[in-house]
VEXROLUM-425360 format. One line per 5 residues: number of its first residue (from 0); their letters; for each residue y, z, x of C-alpha. Coordinates in nm, 3 decimals. Layout:
! VEXROLUM-425360
NUM = a = Y,Z,X  ...
//
This chain:
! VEXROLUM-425360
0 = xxxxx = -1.056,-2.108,7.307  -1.243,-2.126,7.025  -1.482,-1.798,6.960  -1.698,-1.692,6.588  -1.633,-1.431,6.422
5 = xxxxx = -1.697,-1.226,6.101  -1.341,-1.245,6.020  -1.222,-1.603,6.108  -1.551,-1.824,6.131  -1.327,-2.115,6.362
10 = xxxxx = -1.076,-1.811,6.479  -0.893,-2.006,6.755  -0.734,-1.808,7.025  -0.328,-1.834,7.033  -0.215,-1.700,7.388
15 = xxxxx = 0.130,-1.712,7.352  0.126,-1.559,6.983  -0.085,-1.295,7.146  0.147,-1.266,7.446  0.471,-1.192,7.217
20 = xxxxx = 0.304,-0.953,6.968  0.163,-0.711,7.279  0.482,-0.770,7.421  0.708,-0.662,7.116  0.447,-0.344,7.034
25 = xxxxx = 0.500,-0.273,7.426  0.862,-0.249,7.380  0.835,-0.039,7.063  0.597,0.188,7.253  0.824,0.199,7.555
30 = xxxxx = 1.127,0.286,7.331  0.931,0.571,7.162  0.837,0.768,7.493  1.197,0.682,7.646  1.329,0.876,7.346
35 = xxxxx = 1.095,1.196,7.382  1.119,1.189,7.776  1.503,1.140,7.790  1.474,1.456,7.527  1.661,1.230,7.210
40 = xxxxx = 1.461,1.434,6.930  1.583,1.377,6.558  1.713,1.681,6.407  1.513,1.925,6.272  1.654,1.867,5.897
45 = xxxxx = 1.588,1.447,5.961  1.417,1.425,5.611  1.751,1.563,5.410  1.988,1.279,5.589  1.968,0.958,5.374
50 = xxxxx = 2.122,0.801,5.711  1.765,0.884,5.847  1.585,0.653,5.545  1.894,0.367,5.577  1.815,0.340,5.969
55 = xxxxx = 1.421,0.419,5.895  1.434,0.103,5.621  1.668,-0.150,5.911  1.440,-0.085,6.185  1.144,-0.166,5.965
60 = xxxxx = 1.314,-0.440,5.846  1.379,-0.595,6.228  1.004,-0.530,6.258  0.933,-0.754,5.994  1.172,-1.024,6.075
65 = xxxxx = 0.999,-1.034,6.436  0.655,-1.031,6.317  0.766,-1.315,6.080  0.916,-1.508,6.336  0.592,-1.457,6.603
70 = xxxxx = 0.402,-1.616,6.276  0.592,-1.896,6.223  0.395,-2.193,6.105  0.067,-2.003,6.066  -0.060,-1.930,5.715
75 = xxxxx = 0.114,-1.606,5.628  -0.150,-1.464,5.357  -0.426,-1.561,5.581  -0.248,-1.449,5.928  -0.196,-1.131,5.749
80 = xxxxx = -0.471,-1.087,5.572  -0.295,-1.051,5.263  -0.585,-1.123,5.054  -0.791,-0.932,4.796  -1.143,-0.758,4.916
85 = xxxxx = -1.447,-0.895,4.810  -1.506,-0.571,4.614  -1.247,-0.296,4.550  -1.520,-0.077,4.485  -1.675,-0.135,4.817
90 = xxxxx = -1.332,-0.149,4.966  -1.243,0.221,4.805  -1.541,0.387,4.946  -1.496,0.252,5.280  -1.130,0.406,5.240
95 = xxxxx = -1.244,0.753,5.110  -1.507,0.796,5.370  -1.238,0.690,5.645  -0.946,0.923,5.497  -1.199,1.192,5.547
100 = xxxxx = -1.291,1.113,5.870  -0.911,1.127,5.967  -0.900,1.479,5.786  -1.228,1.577,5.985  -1.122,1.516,6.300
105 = xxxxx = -0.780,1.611,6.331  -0.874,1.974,6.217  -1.133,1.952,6.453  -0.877,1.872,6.681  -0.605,2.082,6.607
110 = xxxxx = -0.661,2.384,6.725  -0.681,2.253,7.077  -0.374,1.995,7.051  -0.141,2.193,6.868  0.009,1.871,6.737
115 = xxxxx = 0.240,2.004,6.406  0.557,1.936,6.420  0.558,1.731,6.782  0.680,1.441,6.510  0.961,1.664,6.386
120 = xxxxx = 0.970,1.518,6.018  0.916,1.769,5.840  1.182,2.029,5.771  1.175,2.414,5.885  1.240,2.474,5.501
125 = xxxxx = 1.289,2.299,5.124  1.662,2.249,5.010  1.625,2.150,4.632  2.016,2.093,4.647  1.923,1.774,4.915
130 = xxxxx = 1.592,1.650,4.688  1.763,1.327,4.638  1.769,1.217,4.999  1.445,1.415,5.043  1.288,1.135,4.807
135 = xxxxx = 1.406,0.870,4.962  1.288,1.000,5.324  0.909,1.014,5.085  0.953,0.669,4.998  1.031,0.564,5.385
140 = xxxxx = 0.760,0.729,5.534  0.446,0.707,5.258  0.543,0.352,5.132  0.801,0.123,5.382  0.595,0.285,5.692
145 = xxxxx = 0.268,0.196,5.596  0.347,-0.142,5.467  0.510,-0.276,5.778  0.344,-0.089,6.048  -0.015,-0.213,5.893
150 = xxxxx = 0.111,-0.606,5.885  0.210,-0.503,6.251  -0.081,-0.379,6.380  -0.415,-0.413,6.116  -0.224,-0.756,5.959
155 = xxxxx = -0.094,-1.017,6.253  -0.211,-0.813,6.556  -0.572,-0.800,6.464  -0.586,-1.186,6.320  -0.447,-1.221,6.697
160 = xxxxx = -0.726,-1.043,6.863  -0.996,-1.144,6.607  -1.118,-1.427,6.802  -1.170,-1.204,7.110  -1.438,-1.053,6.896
165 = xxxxx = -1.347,-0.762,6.590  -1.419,-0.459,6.785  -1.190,-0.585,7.045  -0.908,-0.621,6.747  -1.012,-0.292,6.646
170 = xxxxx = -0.984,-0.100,6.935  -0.694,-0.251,7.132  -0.486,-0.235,6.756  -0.589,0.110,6.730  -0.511,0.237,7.053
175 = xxxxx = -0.171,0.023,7.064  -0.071,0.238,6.747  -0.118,0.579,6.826  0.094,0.480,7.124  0.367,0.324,6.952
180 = xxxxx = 0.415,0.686,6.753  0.587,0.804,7.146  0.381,1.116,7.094  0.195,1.313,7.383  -0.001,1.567,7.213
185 = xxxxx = -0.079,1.369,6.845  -0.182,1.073,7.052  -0.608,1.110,7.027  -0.527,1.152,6.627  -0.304,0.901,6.596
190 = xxxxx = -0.521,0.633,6.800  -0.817,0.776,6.592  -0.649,0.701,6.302  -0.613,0.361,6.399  -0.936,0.311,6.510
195 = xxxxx = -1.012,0.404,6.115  -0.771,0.173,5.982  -0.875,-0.106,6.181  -1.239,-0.035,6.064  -1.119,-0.077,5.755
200 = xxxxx = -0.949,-0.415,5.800  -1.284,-0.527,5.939  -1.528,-0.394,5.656  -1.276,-0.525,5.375  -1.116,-0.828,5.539
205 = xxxxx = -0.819,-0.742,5.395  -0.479,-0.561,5.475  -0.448,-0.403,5.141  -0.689,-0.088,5.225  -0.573,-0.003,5.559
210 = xxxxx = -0.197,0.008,5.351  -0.356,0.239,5.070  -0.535,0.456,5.324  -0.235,0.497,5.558  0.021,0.557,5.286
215 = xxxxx = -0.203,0.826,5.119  -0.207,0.993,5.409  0.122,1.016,5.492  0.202,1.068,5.148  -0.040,1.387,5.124
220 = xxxxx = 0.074,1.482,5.508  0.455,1.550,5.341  0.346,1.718,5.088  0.149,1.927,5.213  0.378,2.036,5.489
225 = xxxxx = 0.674,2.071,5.209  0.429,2.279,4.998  0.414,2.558,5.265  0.761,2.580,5.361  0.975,2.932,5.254
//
């Protein structure tokens, strides 16, 4: 099936591609609600274990190797969209307008979801004797994180879905990664936040954004939440 679109002007559909990449972000989103229903939370101090970052780094790493492997024999800078924008200018004020959109809308949201802390990454309070494993924990989640959950999702899943039509890639992408999170009550701003990001991939054609925006905001969402604690 051959379709056009903005993003691949001959995108040609690839079922079976397709068929493993929902089925591997179906298992990751199955795993993350079996651990929250079967009541498996990570401690409360998760940030100040560097086990936490080594296991973090592994799993990412298995992610990558799969994603990888569903790729093989396709162009990888193309099929990932590891490619420059057009503009960077144009590319940073689509990301500044969609970081603030996030911001907007999930303190608009807040007060009726309650979501802090349903994650449980952040620490009930700072422990400048464990900053070393602390940094690495920052590294994990505002650098590792972004970088392999946006070739996931905004990279091979949306070059996937592309030739279904963009907003189709955006939406099914977007949705498919707020559920991947396992989280009940964060779920409309973390599929919101993926609608953004997959936006973002459409405006820019390019992976590189959606990375910058998403590690930003994880990076700011850290420390932030470190900044206020006794």
């Amino acid at each position: 099936m051959t379709l056009m679109t903005g993003d691949h002007p001959r995108a040609t559909a690839m079922p079976l591609r397709l068929t493993a990449w929902l089925g591997f972000v179906l298992v990751l989103t199955a795993l993350g609600y079996a651990s929250r229903f079967t009541g498996s939370e990570p401690p409360k101090d998760i940030a100040y274990h560097w086990s936490a970052s080594i296991l973090a780094v592994l799993q990412y790493g298995i992610m990558l190797g799969i994603l990888l492997l569903i790729a093989r024999g396709l162009p990888v800078r193309e099929t990932f969209a590891l490619r420059r924008p057009a503009s960077w200018a144009r590319a940073l004020g689509f990301s500044v307008a969609g970081l603030l959109a996030i911001w907007l809308v999930g303190a608009a949201l807040e007060p009726f979801l309650d979501a802090n802390g349903e994650q449980g990454l952040v620490p009930d309070e700072w422990d400048s004797s464990r900053a070393a494993p602390f940094a690495a924990f920052f590294v994990t989640v505002a650098v590792v994180a972004p970088v392999v959950e946006e070739l996931t999702y905004r990279g091979l899943g949306y070059s996937l879905l592309a030739p279904y039509g963009p907003w189709i890639a955006v939406a099914v992408t977007g949705i498919l990664f707020g559920l991947s999170h396992g989280l009940l009550v964060a779920l409309p701003i973390l599929a919101f936040f993926g609608l953004v990001v997959g936006w973002l991939r459409m405006k820019t054609n390019s992976v590189y954004p959606s990375m910058i925006l998403h590690s930003v905001f994880n990076s700011v969402a850290l420390i932030v939440s470190v900044a206020f604690l006794d």
